[in-house]
ZALUMMI-254856 format. One record per residue (C-alpha): residue number from 1; x, y, z; residue in one letter. Coordinates in steps of 0.02 Angstrom, whole numbers, always signed. Layout:
BEGIN
REC     i        X        Y        Z   aa
REC   NUM        X        Y        Z    A
...
This chain:
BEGIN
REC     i        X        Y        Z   aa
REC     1    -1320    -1152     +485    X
REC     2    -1306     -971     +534    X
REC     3    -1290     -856     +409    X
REC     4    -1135     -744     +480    X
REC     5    -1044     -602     +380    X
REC     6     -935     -467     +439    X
REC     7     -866     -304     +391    X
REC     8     -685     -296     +419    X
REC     9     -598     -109     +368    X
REC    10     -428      -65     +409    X
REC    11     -419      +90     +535    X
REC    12     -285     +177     +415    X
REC    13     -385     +303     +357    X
REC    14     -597     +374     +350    X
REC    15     -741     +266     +312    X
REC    16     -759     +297     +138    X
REC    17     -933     +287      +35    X
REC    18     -872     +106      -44    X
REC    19     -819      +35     +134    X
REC    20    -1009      +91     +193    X
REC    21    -1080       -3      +44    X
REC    22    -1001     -148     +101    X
REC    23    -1059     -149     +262    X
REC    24    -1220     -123     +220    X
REC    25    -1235     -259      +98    X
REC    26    -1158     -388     +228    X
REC    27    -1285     -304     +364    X
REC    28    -1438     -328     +228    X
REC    29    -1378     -502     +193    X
REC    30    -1360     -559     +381    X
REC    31    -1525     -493     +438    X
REC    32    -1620     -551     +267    X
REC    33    -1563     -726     +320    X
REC    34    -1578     -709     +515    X
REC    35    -1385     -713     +553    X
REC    36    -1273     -619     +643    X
REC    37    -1181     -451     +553    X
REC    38     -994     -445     +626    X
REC    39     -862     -311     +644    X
REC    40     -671     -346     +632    X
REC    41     -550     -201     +636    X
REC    42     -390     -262     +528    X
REC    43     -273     -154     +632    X
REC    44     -109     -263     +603    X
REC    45      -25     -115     +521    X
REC    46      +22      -50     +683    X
REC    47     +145     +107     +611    X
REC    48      -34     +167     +503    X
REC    49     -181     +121     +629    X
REC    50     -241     +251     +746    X
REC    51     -369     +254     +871    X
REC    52     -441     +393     +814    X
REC    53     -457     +306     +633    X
REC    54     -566     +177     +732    X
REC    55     -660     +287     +823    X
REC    56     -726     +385     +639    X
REC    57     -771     +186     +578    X
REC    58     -867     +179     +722    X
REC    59     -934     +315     +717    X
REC    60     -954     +296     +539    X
REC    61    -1055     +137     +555    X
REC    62    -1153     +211     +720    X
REC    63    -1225     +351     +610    X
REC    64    -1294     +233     +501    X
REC    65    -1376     +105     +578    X
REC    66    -1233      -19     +546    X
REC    67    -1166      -58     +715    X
REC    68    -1117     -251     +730    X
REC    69    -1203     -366     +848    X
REC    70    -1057     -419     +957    X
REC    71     -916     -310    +1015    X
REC    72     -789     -270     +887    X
REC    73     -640     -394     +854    X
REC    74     -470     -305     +841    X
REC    75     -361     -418     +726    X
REC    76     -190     -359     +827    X
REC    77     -261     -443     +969    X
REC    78     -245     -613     +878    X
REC    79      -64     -621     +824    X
REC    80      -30     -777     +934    X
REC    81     -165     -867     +850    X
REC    82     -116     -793     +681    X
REC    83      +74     -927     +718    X
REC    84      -27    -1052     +806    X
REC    85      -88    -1096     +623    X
REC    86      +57    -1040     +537    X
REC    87     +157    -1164     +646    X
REC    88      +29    -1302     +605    X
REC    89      +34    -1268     +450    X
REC    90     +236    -1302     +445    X
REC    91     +211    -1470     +576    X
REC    92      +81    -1543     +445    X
REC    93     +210    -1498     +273    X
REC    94      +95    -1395     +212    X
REC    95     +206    -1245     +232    X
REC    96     +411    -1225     +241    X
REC    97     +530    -1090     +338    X
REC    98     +612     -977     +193    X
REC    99     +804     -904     +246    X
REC   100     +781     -759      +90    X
REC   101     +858     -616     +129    X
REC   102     +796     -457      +76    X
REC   103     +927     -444      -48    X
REC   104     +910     -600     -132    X
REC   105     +711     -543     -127    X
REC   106     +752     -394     -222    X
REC   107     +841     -471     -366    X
REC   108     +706     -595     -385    X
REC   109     +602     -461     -429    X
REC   110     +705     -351     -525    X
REC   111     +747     -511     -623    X
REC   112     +577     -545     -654    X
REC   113     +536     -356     -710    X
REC   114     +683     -365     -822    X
REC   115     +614     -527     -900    X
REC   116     +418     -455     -914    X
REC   117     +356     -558     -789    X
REC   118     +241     -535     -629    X
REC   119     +378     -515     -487    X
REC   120     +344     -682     -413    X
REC   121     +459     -801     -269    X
REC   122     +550     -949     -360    X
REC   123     +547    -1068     -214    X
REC   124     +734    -1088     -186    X
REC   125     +696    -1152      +32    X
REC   126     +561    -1269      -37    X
REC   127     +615    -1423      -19    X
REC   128     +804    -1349      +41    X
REC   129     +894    -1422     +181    X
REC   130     +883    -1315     +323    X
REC   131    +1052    -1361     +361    X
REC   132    +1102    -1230     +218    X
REC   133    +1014    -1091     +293    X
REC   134    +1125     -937     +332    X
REC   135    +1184     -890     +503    X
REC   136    +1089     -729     +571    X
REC   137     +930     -725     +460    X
REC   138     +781     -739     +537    X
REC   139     +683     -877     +435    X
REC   140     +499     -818     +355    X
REC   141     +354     -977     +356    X
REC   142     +281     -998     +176    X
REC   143     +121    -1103     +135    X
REC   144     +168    -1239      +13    X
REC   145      +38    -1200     -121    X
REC   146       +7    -1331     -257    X
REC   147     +102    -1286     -414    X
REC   148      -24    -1393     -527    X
REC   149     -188    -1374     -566    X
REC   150     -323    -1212     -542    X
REC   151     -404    -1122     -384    X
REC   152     -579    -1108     -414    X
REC   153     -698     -990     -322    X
REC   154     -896     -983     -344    X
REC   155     -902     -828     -325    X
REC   156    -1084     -782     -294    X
REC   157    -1063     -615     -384    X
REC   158     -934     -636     -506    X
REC   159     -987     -825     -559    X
REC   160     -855     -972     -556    X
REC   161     -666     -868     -571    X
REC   162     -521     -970     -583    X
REC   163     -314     -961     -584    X
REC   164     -193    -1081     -622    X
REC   165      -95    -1123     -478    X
REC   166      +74    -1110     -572    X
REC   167      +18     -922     -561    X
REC   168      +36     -909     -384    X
REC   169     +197     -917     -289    X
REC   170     +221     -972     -105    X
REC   171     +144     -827      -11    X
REC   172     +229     -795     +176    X
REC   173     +106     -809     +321    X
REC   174     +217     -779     +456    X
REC   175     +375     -662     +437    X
REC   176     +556     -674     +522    X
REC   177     +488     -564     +667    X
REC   178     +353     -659     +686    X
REC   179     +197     -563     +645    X
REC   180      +76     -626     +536    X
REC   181      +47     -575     +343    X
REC   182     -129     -499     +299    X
REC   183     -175     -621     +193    X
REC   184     -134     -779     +323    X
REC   185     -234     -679     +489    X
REC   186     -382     -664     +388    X
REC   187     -405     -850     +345    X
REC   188     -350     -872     +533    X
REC   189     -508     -752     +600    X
REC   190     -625     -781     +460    X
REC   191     -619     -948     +517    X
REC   192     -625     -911     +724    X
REC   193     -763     -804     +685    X
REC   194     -847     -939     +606    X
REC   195     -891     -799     +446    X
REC   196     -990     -910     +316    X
REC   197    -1025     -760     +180    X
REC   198     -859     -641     +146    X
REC   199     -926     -495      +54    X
REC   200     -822     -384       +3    X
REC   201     -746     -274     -153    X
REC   202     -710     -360     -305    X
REC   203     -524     -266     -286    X
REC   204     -492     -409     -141    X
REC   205     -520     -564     -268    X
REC   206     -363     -595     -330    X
REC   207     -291     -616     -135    X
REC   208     -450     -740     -128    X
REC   209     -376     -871     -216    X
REC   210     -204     -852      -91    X
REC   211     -318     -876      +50    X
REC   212     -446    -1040      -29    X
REC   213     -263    -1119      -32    X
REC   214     -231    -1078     +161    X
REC   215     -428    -1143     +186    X
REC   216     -376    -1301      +81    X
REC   217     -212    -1328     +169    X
REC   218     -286    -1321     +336    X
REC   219     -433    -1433     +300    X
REC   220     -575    -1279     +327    X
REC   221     -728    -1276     +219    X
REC   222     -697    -1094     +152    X
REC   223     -843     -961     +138    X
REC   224     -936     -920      +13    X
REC   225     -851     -757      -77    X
REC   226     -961     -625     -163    X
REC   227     -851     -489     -243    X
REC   228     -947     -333     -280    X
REC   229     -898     -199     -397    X
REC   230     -812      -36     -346    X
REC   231     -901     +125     -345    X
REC   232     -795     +265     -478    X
REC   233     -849     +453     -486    X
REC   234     -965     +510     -624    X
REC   235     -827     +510     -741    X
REC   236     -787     +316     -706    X
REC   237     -614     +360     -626    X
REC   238     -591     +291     -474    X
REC   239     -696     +393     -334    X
REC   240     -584     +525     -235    X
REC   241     -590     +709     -166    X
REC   242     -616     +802     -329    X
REC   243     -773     +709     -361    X
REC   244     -850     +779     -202    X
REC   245     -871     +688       -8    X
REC   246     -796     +526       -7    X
REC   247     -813     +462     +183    X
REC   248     -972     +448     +273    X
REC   249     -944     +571     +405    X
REC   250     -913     +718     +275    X
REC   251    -1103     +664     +214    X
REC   252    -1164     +672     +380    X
REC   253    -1062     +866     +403    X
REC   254    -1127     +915     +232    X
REC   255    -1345     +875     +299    X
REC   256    -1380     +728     +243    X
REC   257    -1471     +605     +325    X
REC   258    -1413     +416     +349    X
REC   259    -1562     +338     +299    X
REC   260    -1546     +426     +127    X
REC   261    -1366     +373     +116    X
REC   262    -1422     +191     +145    X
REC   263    -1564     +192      +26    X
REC   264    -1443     +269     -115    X
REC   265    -1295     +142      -57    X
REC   266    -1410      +15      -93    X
REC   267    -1447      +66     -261    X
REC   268    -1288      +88     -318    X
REC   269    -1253      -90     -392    X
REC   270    -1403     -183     -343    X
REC   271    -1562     -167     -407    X
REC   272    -1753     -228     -368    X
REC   273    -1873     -154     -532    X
REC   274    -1893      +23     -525    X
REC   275    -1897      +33     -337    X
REC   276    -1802     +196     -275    X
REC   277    -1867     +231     -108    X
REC   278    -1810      +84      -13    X
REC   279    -1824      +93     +194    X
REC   280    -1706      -22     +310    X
REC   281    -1884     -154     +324    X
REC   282    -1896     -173     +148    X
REC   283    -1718     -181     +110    X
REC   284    -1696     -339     +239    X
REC   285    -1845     -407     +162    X
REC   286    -1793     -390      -24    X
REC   287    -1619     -395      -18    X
REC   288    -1510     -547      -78    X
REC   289    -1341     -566     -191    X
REC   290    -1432     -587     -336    X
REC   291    -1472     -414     -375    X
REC   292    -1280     -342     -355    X
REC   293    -1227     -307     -538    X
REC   294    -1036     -363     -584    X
REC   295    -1013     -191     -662    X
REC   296     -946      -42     -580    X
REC   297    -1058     +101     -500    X
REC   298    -1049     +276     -537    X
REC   299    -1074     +399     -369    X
REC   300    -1186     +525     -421    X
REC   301    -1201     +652     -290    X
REC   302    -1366     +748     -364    X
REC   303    -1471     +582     -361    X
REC   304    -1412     +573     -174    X
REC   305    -1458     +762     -150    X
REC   306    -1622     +736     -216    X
REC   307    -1651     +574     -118    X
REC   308    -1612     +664      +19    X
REC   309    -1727     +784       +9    X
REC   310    -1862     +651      -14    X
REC   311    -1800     +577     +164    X
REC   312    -1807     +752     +224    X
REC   313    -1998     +795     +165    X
REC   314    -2049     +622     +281    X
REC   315    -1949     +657     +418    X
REC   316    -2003     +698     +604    X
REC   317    -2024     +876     +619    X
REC   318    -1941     +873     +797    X
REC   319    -1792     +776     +749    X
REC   320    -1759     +912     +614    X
REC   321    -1763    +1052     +737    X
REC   322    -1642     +965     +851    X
REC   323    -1500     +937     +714    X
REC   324    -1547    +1119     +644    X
REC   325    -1533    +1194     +813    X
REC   326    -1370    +1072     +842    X
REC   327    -1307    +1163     +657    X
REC   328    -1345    +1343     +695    X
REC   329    -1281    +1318     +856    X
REC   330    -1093    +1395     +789    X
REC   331    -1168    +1544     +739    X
REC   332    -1112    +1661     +847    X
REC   333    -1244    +1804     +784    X
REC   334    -1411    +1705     +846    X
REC   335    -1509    +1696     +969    X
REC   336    -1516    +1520    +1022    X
REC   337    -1663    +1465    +1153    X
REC   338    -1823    +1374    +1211    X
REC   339    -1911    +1512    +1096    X
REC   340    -1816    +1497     +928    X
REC   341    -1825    +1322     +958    X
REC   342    -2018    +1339     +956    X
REC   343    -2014    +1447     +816    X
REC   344    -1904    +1315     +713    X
REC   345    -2014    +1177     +770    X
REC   346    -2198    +1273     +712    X
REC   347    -2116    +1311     +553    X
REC   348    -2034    +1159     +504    X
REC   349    -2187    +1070     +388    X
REC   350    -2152    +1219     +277    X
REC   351    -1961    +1229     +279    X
REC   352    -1915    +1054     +255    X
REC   353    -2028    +1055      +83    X
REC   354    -1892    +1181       +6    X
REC   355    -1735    +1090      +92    X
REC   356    -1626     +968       -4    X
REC   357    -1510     +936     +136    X
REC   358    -1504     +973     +328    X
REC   359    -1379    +1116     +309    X
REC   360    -1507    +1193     +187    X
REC   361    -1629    +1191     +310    X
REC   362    -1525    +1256     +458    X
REC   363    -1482    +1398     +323    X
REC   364    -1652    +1418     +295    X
REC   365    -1720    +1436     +485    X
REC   366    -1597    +1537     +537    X
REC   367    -1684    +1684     +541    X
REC   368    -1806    +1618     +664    X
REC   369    -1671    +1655     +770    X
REC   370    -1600    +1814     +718    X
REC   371    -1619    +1952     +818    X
REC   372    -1671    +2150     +763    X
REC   373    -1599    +2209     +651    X
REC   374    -1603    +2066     +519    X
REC   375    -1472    +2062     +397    X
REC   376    -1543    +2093     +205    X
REC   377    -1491    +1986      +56    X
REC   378    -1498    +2136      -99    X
REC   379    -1654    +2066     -159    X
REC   380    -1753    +2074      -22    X
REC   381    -1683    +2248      +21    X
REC   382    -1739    +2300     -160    X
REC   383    -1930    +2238     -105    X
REC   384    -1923    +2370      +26    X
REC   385    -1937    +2516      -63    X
REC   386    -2022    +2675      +15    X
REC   387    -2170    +2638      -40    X
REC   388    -2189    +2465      +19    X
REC   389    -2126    +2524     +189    X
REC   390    -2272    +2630     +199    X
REC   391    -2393    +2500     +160    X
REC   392    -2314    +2385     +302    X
REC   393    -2354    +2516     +404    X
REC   394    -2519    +2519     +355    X
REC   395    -2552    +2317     +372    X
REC   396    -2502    +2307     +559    X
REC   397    -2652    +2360     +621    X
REC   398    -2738    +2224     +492    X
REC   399    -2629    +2084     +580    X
REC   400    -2630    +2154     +747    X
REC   401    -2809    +2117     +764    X
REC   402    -2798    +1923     +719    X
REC   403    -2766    +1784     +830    X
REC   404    -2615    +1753     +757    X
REC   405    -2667    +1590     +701    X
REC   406    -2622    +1540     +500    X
REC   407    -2790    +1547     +454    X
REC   408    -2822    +1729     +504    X
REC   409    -2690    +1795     +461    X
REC   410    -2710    +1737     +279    X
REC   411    -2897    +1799     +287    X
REC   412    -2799    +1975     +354    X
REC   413    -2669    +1973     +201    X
REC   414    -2807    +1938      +77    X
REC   415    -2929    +2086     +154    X
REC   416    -2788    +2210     +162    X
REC   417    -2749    +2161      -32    X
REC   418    -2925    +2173      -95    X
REC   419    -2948    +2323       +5    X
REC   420    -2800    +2420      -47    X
REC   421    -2819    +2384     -213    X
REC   422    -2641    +2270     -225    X
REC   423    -2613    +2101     -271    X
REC   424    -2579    +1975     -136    X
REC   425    -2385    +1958     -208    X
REC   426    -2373    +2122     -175    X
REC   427    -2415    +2136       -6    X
REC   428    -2327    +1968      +36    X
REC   429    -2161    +1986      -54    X
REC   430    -2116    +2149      +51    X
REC   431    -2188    +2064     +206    X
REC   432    -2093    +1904     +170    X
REC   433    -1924    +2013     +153    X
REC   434    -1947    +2106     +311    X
REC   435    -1979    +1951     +403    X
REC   436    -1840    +1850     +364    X
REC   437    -1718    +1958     +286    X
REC   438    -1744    +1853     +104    X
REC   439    -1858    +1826      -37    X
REC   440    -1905    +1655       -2    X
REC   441    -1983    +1574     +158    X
REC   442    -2128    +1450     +217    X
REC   443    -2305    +1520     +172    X
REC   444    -2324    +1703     +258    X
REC   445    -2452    +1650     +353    X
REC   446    -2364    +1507     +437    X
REC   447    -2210    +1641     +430    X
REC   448    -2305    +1741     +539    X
REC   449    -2396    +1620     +655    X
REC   450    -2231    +1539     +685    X
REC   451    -2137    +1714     +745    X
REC   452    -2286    +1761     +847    X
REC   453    -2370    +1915     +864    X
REC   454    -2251    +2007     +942    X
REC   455    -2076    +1966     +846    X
REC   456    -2169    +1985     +694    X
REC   457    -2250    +2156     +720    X
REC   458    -2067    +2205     +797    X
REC   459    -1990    +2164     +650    X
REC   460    -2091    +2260     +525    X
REC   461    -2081    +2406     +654    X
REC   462    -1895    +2395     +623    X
REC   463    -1912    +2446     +429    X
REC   464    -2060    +2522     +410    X
């Protein structure tokens, strides 16, 4: 058997952080047992789906590594196949047309709310003679679900869940106009698509025992289910704006990288001992259902931030520059070109070791490509006092007559300090802040080397 799972969001809305997690736990699963990863876009609610909503998912899913392995399946495509089964359902008794109107739908549930009980459909059409129905109502088809007994799902998460049948009422799977309910077209594609794993958030079991009974009616072996806990913000409330980004591509805007998303996705509800860095290999290879916890997670954005950085530390250095010069690119006051890009790209071992994220980094390399005059954050104009301007002055001939290369220049800085009687944070500090405008930057050596002789001796010109 082929191991087949799919993720199946509706294009309503973002991708949020808890729809990623569940892709990436039905991608893990699929390629840990050597099947196929699927993508369904539930876009039946034709009033709230947008293009543009798909677009972000795929997007979404692009960005991090989570692209299906066949083209997408778009669930409005499907509505004649949705009846088909509805209608084969009715031929075979297992389901009944229902002449409610909407008023008579109404005051079943305002009885029931009056009464304290779940609003639920009494069954008046079935086992009704047609021949009552009402002129000019357009008939809905119900499943005939049992009314004795349980509905019992293994869930591989959540452990054996059950629910007496007299709970549930005769759900519709095909209205009056004809378009299929939610619950019904997933059975009906789950089922096409030939899906033997449906992972998914544990806020979806309750409509899995509706759809075992639309399995059971129409004679399918059913999936396996395995509902996974919902992730809440730090204060265990249900995750949403004020708790920070909640959909992928607002990670992605605020410099973070996927592959540190994934690893901390991962983590959030399954575990494997005290691992924390996890790459995509070892994930495939360790991942399984086993290790997804039943309780909620908690999104904690500085774990992420620090992960992140981790990610950053061992990333290519010439990926880096691209996204930084891709981020600084909007900033109208730079000088953007083959030689900042060379600047960014000799300087990046050093910059990426102070970055958490990537906008950090584009912050912190954007001087590379600033032009004269630089602009001065107050403490690094308070390091250029008259005094130290003077001694700049005095240390360009000193660098002037290196190479340029890290290593002489630091053999220049440490001369100039002995000779002059200073410590080396004393000549460096002032350097540093005429350099780059700030206090804090890459080695001042590498600083140097990686603005070249000429931009570098310009720019102490400029103040001293």
């Amino acid at each position: 058997m082929t191991i087949r799972t799919r993720f199946a969001p509706s294009p309503t809305g973002l991708l949020h952080i808890g729809g990623a997690r569940t892709a990436l736990f039905n991608f893990l699963f699929s390629r840990h047992h050597g099947g196929e990863y699927l993508l369904r876009i539930e876009d039946t609610d034709r009033a709230r789906s947008t293009e543009a909503a798909t677009q972000v998912i795929l997007d979404g899913l692009a960005w991090l590594g989570l692209s299906p392995d066949a083209p997408p399946v778009y669930q409005s495509t499907r509505a004649a196949r949705h009846a088909e089964i509805a209608h084969a359902l009715l031929a075979a008794g297992q389901a009944y047309r229902c002449w409610c109107t909407p008023a008579e739908l109404a005051a079943m549930r305002e009885e029931a709310a009056a009464a304290g009980r779940p609003p639920r459909y009494d069954g008046r059409w079935r086992d009704r003679d047609p021949s009552e129905a009402p002129a000019g109502v357009a008939p809905a088809i119900r499943l005939r679900a049992p009314r004795e007994g349980e509905t019992v799902v293994a869930d591989l998460v959540q452990g054996e869940v059950r629910v007496a049948n007299a709970e549930l009422d005769d759900m519709i799977i095909l209205r009056g106009d004809g378009s299929p309910t939610y619950l019904h077209a997933v059975v009906v594609d789950d089922h096409d698509m030939e899906i033997t794993h449906v992972i998914r958030g544990d806020d979806h079991l309750t409509n899995t025992f509706r759809q075992v009974q639309i399995y059971q009616a129409m004679g399918w072996e059913p999936p396996r289910f395995a509902h996974i806990p919902l992730i809440h913000g730090a204060d265990g409330a249900k995750l949403s704006k004020r708790h920070g980004a909640v959909s992928v591509l607002e990670f992605r805007e605020q410099g973070f990288l996927p592959e540190a998303v994934c690893n901390y996705l991962l983590r959030l509800g399954w575990g494997h001992g005290d691992s924390e860095i996890i790459d995509r290999e070892a994930a495939i290879a360790l991942f399984d259902l086993g290790g997804v916890g039943r309780a909620a997670s908690r999104m904690d954005y500085a774990k992420l931030t620090h992960l992140n950085g981790v990610y950053l530390r061992a990333a290519d250095d010439e990926r880096l520059t691209r996204d930084v010069l891709e981020r600084l690119a909007g900033r109208g006051d730079l000088a953007l070109g083959s030689t900042a890009a060379a600047r960014i790209r000799a300087l990046m071992p050093g910059l990426k070791e102070r970055a958490k994220t990537l906008v950090d980094l584009a912050d912190a390399a954007a001087f590379l490509a600033h032009p004269i005059p630089l602009p001065m954050q107050p403490k690094a104009a308070a390091l250029l006092t008259p005094e130290a301007r003077l001694m700049l002055r005095d240390l360009v001939p000193a660098l002037g007559a290196t190479d340029f290369s890290t290593a002489a220049l630091d053999a220049a800085l440490r001369d100039f300090a002995t000779a002059t009687g200073r410590k080396l944070g004393e000549v460096a500090q002032p350097l540093r802040a005429a350099l780059t405008g700030s206090t804090t930057s890459p080695g001042i050596d590498a600083t140097l080397a990686a603005l070249g002789r000429e931009e570098a001796l310009a720019r102490i010109a400029a103040l001293a």
